[in-house]
C-alpha positions as CSV (number, residue, x, y, z in Angstrom):
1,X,59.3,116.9,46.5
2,X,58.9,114.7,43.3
3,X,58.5,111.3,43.0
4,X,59.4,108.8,40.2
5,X,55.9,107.6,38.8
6,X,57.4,105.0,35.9
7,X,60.5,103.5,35.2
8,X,62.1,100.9,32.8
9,X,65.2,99.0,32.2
10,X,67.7,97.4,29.9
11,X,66.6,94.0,28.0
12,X,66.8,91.4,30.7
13,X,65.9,93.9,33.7
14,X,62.6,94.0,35.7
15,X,61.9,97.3,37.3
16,X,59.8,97.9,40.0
17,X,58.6,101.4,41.6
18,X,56.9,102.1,44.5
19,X,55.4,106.0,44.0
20,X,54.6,106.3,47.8
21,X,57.9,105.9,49.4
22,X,59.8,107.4,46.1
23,X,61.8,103.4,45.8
24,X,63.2,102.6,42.2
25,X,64.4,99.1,41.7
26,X,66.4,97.6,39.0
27,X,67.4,93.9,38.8
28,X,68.7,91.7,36.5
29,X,65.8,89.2,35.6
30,X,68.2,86.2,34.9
31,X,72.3,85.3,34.8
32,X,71.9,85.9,31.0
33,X,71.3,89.8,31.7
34,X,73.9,92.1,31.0
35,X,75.6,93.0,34.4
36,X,77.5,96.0,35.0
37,X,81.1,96.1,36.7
38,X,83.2,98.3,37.8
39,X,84.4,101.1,35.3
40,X,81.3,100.2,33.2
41,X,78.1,101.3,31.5
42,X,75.1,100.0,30.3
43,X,72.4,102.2,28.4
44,X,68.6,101.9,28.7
45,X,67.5,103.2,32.3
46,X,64.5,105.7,32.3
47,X,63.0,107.5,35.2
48,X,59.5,109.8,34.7
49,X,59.0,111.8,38.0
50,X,56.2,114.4,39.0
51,X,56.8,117.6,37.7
52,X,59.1,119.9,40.0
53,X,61.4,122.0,39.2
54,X,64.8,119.6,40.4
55,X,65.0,116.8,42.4
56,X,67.8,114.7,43.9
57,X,68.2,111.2,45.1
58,X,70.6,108.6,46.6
59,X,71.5,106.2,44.3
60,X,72.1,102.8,46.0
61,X,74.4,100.0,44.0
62,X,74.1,96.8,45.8
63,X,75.3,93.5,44.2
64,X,74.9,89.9,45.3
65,X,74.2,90.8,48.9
66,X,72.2,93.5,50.3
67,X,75.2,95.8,51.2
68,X,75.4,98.9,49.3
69,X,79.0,98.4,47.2
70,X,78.9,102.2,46.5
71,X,76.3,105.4,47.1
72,X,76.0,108.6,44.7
73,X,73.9,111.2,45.1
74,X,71.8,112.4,41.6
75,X,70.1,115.9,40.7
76,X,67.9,116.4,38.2
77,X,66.9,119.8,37.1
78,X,63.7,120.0,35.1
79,X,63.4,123.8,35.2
80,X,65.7,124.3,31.7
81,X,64.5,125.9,28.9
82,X,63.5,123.5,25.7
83,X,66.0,124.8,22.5
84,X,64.2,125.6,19.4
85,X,65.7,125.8,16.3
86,X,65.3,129.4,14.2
87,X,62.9,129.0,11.2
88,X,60.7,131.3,9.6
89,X,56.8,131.2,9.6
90,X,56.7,129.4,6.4
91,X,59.2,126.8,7.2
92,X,56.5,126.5,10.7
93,X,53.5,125.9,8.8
94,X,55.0,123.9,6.5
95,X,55.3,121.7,9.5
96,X,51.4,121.2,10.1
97,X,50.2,120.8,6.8
């Protein structure tokens, strides 16, 4: 099982995570924070977990009250392969000096 161990949000947006029960929260820190409505995004969420090979989790969206206004479950796989690009040995240790 892995667990998120840091996470961070938009401008505006506190973050708190609690490691022992696997909780991520993200709240707007004042009516001047962008919000998100329906049909919208908003960039600048980040999650670090433990390293597992995949995880998944239920994604809660709540508003003004407590009552979930919509539920999606989330995978991550963390087992992929990291793309290189082809370059000779040269161009490599051309990198390093």
């Amino acid at each position: 099982m892995c667990l998120p161990v840091s996470a961070a949000g938009p401008d505006q947006w506190v973050t708190s995570v609690d490691a022992s029960s696997g909780m991520v929260f993200w709240g707007r820190a004042a009516d001047t924070a962008p919000s998100i409505l329906p049909g919208q995004s908003l960039d600048g969420f980040q999650l670090a977990f433990t390293r597992e090979a995949s995880c998944c989790y239920e994604l809660h969206f709540v508003g003004l009250y407590p009552e979930p206004l919509g539920v999606e479950d989330v995978c991550f796989k963390c087992d992929r392969p990291v793309p290189v690009i082809p370059r000779t040995w040269g161009a490599v240790k051309a990198l390093y000096r």
